[in-house]
N, C-alpha and C positions, 0 to 999 in steps of 0.2 A: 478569519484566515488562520491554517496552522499549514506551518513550514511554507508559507508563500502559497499557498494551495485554495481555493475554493473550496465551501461546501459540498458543492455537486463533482467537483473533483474529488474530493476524500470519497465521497460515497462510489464511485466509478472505481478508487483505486481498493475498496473495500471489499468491490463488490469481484474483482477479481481473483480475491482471495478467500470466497465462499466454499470452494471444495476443500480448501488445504486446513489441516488444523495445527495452529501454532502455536509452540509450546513455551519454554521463559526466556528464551532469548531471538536476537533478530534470525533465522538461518541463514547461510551463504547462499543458498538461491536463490530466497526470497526477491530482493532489486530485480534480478534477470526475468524472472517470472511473472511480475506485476508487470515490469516494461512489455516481456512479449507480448501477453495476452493484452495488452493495450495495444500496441502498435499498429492495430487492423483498422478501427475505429479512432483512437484516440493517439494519435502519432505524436503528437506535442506535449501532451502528457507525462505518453512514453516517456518522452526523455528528458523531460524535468525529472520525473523521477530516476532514471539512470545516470543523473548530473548530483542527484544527493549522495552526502559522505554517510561515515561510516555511524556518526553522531544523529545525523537526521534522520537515516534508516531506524535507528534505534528507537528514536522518538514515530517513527511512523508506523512499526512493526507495533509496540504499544497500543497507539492507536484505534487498527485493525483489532490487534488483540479484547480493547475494550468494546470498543461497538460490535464485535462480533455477541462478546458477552451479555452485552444488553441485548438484543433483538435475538437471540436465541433462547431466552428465560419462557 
């Protein structure tokens, strides 16, 4: 588990940020963006992640930023 999160949850919230490319830090609409595109499908999700601070976004923007980097080599 990271940040209280499942597996299959990190990959859901990873997979919602396959269009966007992020650069060295967390951006300010990142949270919003991940929540919405979840909301449809994944509503409980959503808002654990729009219940994290500005510390755990940080660590979850990292995250994203890594496994994008692997699976994109």
């Amino acid at each position: 588990m990271f940040l209280g999160f499942s597996l299959d949850e990190l990959m859901e919230v990873v997979r919602t940020c396959d269009a966007i490319e992020i650069e060295d830090c967390t951006p300010d609409y990142l949270q919003d963006f991940i929540a919405q595109r979840l909301d449809a499908d994944f509503p409980v999700l959503a808002n654990r992640v729009r219940l994290l601070n500005a510390e755990q976004m940080d660590a979850l923007c990292e995250y994203i930023k890594d496994t994008h980097f692997l699976i994109r080599q």
